[in-house]
N, CA, C and O atoms as a Tripos MOL2 file, in Angstrom:
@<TRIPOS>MOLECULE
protein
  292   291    73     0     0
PROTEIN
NO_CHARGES

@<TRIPOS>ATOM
      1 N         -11.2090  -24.1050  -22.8280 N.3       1 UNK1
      2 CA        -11.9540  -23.6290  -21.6790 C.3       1 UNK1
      3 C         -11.2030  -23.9150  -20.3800 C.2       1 UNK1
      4 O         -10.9730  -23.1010  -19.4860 O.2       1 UNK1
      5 N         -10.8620  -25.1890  -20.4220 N.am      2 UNK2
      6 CA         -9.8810  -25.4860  -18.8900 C.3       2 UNK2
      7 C          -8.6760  -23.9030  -19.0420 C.2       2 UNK2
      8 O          -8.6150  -23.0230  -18.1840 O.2       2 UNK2
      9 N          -7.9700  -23.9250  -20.1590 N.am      3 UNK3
     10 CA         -6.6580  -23.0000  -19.7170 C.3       3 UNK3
     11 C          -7.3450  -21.7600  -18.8540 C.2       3 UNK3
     12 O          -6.8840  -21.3590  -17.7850 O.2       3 UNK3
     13 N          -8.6660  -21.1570  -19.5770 N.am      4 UNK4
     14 CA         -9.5130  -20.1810  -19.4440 C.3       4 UNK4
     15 C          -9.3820  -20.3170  -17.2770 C.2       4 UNK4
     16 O          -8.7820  -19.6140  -16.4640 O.2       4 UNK4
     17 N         -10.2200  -21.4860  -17.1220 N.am      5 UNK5
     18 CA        -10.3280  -21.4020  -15.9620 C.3       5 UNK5
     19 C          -8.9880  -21.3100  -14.9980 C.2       5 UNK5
     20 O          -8.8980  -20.7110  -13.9260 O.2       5 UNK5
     21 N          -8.1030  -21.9770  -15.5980 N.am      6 UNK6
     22 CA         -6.5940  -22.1310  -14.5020 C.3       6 UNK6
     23 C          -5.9270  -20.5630  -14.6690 C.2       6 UNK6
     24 O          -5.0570  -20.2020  -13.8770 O.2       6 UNK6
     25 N          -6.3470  -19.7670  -15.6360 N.am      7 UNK7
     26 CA         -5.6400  -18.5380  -15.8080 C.3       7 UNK7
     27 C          -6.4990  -17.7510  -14.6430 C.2       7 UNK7
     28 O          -5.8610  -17.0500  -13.8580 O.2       7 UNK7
     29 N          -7.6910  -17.8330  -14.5320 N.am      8 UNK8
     30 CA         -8.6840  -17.0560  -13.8210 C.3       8 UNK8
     31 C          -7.9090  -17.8390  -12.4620 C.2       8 UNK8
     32 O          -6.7450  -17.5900  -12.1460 O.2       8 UNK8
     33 N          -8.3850  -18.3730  -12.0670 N.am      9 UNK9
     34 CA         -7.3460  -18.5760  -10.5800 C.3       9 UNK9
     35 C          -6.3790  -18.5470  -10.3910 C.2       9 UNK9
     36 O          -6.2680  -18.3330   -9.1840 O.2       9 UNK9
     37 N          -5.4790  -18.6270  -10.8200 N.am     10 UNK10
     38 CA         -4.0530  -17.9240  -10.7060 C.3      10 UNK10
     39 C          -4.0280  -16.6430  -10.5750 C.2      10 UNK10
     40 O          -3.2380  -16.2370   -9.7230 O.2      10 UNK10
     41 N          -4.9850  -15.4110  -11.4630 N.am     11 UNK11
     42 CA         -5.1180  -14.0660  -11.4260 C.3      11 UNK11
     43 C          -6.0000  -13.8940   -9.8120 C.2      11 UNK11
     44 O          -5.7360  -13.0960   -8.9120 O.2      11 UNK11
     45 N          -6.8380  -14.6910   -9.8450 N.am     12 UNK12
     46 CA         -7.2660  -14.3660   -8.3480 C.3      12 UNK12
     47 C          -6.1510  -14.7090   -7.2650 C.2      12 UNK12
     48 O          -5.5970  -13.7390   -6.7470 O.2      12 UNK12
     49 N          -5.7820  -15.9180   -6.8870 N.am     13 UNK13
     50 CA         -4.7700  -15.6590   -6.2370 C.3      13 UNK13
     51 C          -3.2120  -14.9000   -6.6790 C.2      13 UNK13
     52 O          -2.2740  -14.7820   -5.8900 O.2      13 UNK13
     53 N          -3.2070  -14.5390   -7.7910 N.am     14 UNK14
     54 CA         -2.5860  -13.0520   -6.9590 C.3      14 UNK14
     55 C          -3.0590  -12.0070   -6.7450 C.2      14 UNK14
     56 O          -2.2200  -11.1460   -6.4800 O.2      14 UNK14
     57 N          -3.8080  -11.7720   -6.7430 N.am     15 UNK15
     58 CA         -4.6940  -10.1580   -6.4970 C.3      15 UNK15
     59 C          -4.8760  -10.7660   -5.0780 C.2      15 UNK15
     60 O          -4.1890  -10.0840   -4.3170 O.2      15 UNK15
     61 N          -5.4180  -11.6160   -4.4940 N.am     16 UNK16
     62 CA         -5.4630  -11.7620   -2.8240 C.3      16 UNK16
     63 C          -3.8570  -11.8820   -2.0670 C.2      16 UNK16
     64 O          -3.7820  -11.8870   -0.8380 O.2      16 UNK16
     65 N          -2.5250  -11.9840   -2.9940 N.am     17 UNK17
     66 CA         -1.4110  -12.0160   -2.2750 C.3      17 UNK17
     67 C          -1.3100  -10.1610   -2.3940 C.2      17 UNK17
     68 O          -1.3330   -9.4780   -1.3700 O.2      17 UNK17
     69 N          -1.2280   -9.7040   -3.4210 N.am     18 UNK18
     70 CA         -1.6960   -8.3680   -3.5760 C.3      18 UNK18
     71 C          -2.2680   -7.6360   -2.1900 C.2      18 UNK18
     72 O          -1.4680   -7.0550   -1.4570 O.2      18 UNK18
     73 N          -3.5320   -7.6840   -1.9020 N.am     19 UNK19
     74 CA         -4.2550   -7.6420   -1.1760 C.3      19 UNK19
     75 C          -3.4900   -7.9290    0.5880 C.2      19 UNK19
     76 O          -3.6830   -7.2980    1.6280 O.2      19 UNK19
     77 N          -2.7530   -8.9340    0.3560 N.am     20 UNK20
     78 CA         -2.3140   -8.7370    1.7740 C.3      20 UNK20
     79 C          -0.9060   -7.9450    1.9870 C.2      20 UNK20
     80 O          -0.4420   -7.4500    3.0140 O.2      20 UNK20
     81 N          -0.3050   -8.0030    0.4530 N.am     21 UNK21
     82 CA          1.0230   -7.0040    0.5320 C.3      21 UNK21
     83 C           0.4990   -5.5420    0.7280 C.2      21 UNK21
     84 O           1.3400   -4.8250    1.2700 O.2      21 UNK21
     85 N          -0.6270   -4.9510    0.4360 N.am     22 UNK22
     86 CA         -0.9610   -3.4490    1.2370 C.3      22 UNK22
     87 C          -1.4220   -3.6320    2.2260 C.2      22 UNK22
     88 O          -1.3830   -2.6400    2.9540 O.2      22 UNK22
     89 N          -2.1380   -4.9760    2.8800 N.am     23 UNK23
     90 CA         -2.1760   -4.6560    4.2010 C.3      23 UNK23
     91 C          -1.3840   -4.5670    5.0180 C.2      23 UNK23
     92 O          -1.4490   -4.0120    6.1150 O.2      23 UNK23
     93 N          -0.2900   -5.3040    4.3660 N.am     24 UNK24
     94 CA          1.0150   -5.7520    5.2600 C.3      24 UNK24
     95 C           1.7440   -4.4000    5.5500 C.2      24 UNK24
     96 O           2.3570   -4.0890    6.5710 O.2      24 UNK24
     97 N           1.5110   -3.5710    4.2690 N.am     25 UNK25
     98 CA          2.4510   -2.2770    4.2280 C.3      25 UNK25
     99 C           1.6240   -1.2140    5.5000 C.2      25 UNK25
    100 O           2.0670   -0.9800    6.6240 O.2      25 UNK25
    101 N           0.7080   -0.8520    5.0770 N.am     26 UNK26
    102 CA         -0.0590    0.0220    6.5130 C.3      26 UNK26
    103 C          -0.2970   -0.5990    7.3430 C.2      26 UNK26
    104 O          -0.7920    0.0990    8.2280 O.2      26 UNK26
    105 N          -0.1910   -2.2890    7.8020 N.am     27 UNK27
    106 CA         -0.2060   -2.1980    9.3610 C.3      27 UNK27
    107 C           1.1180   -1.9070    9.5700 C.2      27 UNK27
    108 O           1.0760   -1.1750   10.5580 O.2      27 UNK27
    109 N           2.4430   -2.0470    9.2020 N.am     28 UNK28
    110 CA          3.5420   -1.2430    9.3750 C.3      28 UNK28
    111 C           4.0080    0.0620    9.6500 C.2      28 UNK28
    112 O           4.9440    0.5430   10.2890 O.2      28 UNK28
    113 N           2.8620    0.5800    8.8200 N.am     29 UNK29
    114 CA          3.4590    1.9520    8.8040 C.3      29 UNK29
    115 C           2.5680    2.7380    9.9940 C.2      29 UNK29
    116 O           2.7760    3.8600   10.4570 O.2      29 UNK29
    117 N           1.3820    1.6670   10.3780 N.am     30 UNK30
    118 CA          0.9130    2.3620   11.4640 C.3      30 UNK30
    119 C           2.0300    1.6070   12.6690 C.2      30 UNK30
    120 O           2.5830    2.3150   13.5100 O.2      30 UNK30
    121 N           2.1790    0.6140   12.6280 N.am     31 UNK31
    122 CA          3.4430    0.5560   13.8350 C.3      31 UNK31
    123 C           4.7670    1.3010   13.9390 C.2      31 UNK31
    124 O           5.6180    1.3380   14.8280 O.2      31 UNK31
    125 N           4.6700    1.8850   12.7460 N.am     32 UNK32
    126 CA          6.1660    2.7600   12.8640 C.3      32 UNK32
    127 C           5.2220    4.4140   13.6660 C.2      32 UNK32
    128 O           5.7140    5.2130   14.4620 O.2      32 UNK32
    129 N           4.2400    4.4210   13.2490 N.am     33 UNK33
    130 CA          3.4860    5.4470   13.5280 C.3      33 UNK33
    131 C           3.0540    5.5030   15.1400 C.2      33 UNK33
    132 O           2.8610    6.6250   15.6080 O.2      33 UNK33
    133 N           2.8970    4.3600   15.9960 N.am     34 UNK34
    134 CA          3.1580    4.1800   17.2780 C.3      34 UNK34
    135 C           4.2920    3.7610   17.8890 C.2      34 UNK34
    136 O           4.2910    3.3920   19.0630 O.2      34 UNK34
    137 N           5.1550    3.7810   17.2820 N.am     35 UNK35
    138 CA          6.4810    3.9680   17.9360 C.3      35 UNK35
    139 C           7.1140    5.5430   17.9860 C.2      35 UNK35
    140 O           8.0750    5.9620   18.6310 O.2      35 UNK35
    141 N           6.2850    6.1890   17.1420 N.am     36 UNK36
    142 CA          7.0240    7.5750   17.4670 C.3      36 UNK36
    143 C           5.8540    8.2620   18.3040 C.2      36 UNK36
    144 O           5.9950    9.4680   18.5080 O.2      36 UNK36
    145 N           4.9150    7.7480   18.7250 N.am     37 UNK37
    146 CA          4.0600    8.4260   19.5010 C.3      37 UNK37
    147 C           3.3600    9.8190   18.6980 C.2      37 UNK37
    148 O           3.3170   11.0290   18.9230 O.2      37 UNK37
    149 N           2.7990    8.7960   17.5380 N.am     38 UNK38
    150 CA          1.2670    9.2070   17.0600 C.3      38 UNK38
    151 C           0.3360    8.8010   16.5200 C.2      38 UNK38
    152 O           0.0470    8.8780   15.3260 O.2      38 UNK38
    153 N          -0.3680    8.2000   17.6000 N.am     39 UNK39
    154 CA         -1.5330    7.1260   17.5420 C.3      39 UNK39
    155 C          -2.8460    7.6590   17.0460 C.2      39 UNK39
    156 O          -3.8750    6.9900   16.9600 O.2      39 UNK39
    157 N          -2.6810    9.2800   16.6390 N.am     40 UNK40
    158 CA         -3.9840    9.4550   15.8140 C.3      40 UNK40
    159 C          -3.9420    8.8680   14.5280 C.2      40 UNK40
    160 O          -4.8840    8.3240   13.9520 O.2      40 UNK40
    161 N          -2.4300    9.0610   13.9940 N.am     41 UNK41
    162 CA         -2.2200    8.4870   12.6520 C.3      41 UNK41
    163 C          -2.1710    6.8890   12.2480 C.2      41 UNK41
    164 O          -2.2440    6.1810   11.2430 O.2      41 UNK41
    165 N          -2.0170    6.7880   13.5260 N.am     42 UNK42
    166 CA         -1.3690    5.5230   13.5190 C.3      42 UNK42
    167 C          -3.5420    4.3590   13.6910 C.2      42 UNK42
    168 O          -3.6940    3.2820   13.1160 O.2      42 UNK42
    169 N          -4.4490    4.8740   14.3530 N.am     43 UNK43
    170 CA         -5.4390    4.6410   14.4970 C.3      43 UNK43
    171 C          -6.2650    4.8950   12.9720 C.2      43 UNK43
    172 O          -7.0390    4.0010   12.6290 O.2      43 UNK43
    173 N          -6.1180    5.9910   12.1450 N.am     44 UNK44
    174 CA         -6.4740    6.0850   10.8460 C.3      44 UNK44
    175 C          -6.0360    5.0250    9.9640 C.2      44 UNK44
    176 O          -6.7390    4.4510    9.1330 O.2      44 UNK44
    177 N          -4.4090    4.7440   10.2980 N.am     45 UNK45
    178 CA         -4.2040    3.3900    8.7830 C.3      45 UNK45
    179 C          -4.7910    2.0620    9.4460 C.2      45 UNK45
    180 O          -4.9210    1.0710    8.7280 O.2      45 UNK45
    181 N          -5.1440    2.0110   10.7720 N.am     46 UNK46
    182 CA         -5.1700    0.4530   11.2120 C.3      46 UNK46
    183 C          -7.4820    0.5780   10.5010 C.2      46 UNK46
    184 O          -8.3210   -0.1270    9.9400 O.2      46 UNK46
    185 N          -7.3670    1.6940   10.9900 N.am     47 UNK47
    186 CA         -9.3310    1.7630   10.5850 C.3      47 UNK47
    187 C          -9.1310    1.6100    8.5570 C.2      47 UNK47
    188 O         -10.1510    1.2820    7.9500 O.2      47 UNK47
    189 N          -7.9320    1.8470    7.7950 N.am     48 UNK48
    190 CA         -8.1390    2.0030    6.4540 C.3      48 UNK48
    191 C          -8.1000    0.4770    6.6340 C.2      48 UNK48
    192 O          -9.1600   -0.0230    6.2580 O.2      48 UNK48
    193 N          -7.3150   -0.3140    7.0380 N.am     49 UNK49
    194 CA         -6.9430   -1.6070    6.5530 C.3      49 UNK49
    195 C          -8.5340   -2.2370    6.8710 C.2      49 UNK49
    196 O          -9.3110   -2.6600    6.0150 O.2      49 UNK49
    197 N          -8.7230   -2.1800    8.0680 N.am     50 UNK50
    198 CA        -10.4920   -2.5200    7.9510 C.3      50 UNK50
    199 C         -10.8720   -2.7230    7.0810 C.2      50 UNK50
    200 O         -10.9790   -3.8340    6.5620 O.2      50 UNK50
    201 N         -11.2160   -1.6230    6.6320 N.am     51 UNK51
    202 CA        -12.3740   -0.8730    5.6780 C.3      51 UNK51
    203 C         -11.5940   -1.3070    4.4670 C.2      51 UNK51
    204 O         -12.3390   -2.1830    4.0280 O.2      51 UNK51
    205 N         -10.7820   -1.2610    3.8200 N.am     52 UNK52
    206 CA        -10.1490   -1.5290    3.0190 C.3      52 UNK52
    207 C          -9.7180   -3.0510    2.3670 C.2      52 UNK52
    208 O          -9.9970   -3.4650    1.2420 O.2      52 UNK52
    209 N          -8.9390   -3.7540    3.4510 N.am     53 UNK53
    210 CA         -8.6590   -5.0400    3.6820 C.3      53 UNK53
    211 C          -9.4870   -6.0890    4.5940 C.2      53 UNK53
    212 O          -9.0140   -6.9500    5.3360 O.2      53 UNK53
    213 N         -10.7610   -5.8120    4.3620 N.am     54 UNK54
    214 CA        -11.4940   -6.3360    5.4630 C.3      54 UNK54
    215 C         -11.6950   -8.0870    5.5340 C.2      54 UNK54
    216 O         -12.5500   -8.5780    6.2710 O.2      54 UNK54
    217 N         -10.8430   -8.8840    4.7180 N.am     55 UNK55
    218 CA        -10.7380  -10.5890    4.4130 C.3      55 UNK55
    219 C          -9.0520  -11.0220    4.7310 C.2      55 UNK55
    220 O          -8.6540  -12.1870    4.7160 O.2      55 UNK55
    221 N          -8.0640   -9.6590    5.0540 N.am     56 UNK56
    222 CA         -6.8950   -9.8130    5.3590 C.3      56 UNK56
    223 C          -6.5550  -10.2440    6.5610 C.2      56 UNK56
    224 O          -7.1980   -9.9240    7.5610 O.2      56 UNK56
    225 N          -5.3690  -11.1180    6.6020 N.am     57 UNK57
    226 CA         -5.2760  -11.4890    8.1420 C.3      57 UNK57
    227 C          -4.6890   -9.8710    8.6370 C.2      57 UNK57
    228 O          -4.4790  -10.0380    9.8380 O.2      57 UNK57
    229 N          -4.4480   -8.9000    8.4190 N.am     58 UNK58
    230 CA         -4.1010   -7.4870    8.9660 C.3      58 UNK58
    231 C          -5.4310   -7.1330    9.3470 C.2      58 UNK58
    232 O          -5.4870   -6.2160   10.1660 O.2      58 UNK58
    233 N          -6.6790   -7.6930    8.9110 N.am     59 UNK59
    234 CA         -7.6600   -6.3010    9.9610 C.3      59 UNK59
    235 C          -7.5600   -7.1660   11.2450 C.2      59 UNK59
    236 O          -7.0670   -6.6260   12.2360 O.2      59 UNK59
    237 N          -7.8580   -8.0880   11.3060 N.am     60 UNK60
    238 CA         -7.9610   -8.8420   12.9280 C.3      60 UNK60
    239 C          -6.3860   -7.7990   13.7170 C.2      60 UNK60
    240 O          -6.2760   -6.8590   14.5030 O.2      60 UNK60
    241 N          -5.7490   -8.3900   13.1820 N.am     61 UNK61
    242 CA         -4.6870   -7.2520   13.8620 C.3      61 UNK61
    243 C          -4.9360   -5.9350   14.1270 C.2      61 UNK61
    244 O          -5.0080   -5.5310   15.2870 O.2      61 UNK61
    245 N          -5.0960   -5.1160   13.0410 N.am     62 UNK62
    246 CA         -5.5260   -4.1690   13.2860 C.3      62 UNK62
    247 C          -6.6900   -3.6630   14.2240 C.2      62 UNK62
    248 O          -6.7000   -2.7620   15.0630 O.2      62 UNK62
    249 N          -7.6770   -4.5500   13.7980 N.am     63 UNK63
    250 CA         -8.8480   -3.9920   14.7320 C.3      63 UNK63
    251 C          -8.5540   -4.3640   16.5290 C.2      63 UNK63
    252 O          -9.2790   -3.8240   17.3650 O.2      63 UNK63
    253 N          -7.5740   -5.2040   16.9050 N.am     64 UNK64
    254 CA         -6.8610   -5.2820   18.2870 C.3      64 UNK64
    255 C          -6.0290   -4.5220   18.5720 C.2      64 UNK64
    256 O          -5.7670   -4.4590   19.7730 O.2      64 UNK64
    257 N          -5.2800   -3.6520   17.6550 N.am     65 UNK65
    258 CA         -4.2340   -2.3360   17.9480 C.3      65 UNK65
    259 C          -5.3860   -1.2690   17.7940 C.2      65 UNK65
    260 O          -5.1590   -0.6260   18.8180 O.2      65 UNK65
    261 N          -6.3770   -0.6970   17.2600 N.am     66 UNK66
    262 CA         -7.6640    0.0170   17.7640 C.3      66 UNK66
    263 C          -8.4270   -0.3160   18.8490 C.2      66 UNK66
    264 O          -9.4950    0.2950   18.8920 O.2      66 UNK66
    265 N          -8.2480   -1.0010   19.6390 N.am     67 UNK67
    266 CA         -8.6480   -1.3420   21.0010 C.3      67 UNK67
    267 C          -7.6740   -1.1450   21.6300 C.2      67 UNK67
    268 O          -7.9140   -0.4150   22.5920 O.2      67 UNK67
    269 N          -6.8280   -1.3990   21.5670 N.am     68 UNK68
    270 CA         -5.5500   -1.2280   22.5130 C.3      68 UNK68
    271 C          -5.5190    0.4880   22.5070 C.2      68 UNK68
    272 O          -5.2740    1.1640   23.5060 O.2      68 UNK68
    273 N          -5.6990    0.8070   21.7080 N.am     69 UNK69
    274 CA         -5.0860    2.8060   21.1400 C.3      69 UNK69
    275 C          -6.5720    2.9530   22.0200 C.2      69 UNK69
    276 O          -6.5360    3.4700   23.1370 O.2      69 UNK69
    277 N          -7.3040    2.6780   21.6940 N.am     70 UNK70
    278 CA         -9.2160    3.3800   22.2120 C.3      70 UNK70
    279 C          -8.8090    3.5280   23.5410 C.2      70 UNK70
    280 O          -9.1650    4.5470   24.1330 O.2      70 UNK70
    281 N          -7.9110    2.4320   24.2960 N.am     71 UNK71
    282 CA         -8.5640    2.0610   25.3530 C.3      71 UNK71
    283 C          -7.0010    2.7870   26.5450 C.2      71 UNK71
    284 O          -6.4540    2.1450   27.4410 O.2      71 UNK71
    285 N          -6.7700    3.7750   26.2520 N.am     72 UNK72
    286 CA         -5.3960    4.1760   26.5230 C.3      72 UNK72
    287 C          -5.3530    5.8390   26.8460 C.2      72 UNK72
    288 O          -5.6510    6.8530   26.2150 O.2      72 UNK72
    289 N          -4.9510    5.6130   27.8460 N.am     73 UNK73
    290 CA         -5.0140    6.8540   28.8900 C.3      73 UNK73
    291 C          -4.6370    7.6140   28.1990 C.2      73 UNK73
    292 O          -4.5070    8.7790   28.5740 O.2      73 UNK73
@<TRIPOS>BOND
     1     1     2 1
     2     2     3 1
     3     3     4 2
     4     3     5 am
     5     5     6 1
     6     6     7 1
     7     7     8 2
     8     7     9 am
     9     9    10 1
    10    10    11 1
    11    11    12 2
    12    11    13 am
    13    13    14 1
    14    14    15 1
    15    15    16 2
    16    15    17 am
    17    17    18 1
    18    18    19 1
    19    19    20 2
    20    19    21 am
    21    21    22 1
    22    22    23 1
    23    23    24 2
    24    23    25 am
    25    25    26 1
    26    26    27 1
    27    27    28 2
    28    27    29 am
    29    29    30 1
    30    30    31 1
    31    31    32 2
    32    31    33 am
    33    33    34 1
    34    34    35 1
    35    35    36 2
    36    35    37 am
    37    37    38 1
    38    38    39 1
    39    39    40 2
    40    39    41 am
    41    41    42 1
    42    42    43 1
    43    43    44 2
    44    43    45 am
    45    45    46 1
    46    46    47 1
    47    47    48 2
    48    47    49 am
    49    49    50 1
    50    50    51 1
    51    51    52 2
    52    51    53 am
    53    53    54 1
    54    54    55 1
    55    55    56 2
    56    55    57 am
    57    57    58 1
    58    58    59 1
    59    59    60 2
    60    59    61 am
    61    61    62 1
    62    62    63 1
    63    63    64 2
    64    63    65 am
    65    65    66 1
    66    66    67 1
    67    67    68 2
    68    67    69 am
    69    69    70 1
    70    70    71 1
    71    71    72 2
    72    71    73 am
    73    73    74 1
    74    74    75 1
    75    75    76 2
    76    75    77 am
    77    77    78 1
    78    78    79 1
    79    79    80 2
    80    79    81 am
    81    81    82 1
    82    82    83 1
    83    83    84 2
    84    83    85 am
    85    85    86 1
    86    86    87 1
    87    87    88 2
    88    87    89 am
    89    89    90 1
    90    90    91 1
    91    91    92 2
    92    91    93 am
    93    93    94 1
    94    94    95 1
    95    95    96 2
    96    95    97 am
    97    97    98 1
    98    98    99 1
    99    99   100 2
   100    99   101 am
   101   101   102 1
   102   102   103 1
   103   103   104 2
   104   103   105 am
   105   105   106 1
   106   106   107 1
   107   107   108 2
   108   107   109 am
   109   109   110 1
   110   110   111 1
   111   111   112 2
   112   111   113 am
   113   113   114 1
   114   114   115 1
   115   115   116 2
   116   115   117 am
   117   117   118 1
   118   118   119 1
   119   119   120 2
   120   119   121 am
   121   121   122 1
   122   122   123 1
   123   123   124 2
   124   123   125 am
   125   125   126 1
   126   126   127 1
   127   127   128 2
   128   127   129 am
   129   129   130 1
   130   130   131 1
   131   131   132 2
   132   131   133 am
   133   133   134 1
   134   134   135 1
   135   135   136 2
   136   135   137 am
   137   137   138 1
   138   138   139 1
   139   139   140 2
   140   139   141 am
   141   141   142 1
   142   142   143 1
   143   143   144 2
   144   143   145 am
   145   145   146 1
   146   146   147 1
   147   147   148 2
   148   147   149 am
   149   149   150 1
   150   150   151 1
   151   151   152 2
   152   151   153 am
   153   153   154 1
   154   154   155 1
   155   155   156 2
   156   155   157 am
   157   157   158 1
   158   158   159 1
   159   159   160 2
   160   159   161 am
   161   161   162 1
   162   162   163 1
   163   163   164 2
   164   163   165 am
   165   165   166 1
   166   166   167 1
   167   167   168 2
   168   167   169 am
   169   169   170 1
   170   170   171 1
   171   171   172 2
   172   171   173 am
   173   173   174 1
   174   174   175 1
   175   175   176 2
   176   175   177 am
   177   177   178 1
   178   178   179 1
   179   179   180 2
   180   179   181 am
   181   181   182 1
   182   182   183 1
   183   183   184 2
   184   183   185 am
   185   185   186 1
   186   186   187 1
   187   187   188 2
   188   187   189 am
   189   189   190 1
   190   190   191 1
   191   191   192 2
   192   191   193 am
   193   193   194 1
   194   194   195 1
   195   195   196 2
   196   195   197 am
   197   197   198 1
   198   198   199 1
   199   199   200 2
   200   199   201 am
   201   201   202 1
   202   202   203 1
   203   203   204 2
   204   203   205 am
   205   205   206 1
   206   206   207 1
   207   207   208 2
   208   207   209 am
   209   209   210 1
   210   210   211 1
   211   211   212 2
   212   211   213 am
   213   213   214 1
   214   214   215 1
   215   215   216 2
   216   215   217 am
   217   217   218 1
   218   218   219 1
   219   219   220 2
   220   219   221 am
   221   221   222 1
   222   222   223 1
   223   223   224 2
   224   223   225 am
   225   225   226 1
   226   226   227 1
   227   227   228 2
   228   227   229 am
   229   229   230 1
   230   230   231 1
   231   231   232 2
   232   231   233 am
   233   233   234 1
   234   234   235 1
   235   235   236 2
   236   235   237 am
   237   237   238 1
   238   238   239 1
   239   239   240 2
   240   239   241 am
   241   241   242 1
   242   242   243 1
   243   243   244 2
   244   243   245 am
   245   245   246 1
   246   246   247 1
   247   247   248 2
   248   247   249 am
   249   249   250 1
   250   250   251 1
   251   251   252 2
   252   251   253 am
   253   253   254 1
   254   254   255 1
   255   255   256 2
   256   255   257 am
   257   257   258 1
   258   258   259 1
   259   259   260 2
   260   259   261 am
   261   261   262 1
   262   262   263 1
   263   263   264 2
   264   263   265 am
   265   265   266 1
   266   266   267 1
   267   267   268 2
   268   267   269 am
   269   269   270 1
   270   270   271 1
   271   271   272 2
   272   271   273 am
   273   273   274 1
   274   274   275 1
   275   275   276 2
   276   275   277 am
   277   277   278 1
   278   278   279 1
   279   279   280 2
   280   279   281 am
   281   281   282 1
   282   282   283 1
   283   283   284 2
   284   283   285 am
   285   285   286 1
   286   286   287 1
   287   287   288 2
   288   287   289 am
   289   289   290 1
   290   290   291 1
   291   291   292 2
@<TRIPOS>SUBSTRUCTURE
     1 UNK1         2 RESIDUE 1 A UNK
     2 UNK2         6 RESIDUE 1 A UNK
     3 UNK3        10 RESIDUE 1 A UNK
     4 UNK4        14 RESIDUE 1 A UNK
     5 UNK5        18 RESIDUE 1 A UNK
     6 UNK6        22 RESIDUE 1 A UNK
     7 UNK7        26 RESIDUE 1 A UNK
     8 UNK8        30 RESIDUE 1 A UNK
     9 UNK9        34 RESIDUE 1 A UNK
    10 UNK10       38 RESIDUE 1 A UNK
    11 UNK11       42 RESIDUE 1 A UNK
    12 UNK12       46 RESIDUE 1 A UNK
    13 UNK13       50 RESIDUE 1 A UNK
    14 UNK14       54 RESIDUE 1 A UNK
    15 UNK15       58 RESIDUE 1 A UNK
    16 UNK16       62 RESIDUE 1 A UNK
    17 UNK17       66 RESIDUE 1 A UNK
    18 UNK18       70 RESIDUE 1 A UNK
    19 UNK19       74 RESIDUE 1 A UNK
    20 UNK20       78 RESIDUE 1 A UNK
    21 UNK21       82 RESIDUE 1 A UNK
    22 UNK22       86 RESIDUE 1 A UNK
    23 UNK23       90 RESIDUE 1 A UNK
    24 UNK24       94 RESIDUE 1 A UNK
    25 UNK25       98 RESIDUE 1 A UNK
    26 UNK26      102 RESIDUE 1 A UNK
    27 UNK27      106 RESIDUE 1 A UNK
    28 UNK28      110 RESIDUE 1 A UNK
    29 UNK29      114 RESIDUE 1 A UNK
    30 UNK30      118 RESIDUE 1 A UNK
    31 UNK31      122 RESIDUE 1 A UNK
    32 UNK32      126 RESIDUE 1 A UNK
    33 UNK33      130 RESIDUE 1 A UNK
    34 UNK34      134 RESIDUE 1 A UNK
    35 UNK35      138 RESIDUE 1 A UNK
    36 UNK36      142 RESIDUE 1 A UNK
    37 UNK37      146 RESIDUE 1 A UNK
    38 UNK38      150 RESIDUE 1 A UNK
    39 UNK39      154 RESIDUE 1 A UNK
    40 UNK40      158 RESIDUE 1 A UNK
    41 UNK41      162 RESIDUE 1 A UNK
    42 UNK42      166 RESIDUE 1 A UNK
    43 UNK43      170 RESIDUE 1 A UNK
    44 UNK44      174 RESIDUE 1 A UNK
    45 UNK45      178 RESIDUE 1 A UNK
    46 UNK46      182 RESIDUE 1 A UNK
    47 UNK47      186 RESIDUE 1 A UNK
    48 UNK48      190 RESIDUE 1 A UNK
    49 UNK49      194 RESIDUE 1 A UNK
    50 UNK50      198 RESIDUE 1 A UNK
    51 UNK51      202 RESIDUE 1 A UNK
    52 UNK52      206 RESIDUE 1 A UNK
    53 UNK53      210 RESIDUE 1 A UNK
    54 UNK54      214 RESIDUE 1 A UNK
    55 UNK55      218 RESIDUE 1 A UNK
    56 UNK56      222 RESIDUE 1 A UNK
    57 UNK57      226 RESIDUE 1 A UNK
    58 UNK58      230 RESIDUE 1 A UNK
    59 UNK59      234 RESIDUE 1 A UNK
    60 UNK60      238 RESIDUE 1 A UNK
    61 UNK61      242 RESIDUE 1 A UNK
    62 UNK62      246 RESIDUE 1 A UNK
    63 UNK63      250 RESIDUE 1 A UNK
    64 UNK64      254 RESIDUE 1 A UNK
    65 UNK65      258 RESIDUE 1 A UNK
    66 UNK66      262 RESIDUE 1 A UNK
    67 UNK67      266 RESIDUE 1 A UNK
    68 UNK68      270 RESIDUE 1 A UNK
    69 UNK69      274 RESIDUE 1 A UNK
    70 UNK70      278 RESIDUE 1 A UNK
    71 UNK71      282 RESIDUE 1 A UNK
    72 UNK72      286 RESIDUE 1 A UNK
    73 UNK73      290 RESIDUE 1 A UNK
């Protein structure tokens, strides 16, 4: 029963390193996406990581680069 349990947490923490390697990938690709000046696209992957990654240290990021984009002439 112990191996049982040490296998189960190990599988959870990697599915949460998991978890931050796609967030990691679309908040990127929305910064490559505001560097070429297109922040509609670039406002869609930062709202997926939200919704998506919403326990990742990428939505706090994200949801401050959607304020920054909202709030922009």
């Amino acid at each position: 029963m112990n191996r049982l349990c040490v296998l189960i947490m190990l599988l959870i923490a990697l599915s949460a390193g998991c978890t931050d390697t796609g967030a990691q990938s679309l908040y990127e690709t929305a910064q490559l996406e505001e560097r070429q000046n297109n922040p509609a696209h670039a406002q869609q992957l930062y709202q997926q990581i939200i919704e998506e990654y919403p326990s990742s240290d990428y939505a706090g990021k994200a949801r401050e680069r959607l304020l920054h984009l909202q709030h922009r002439p």
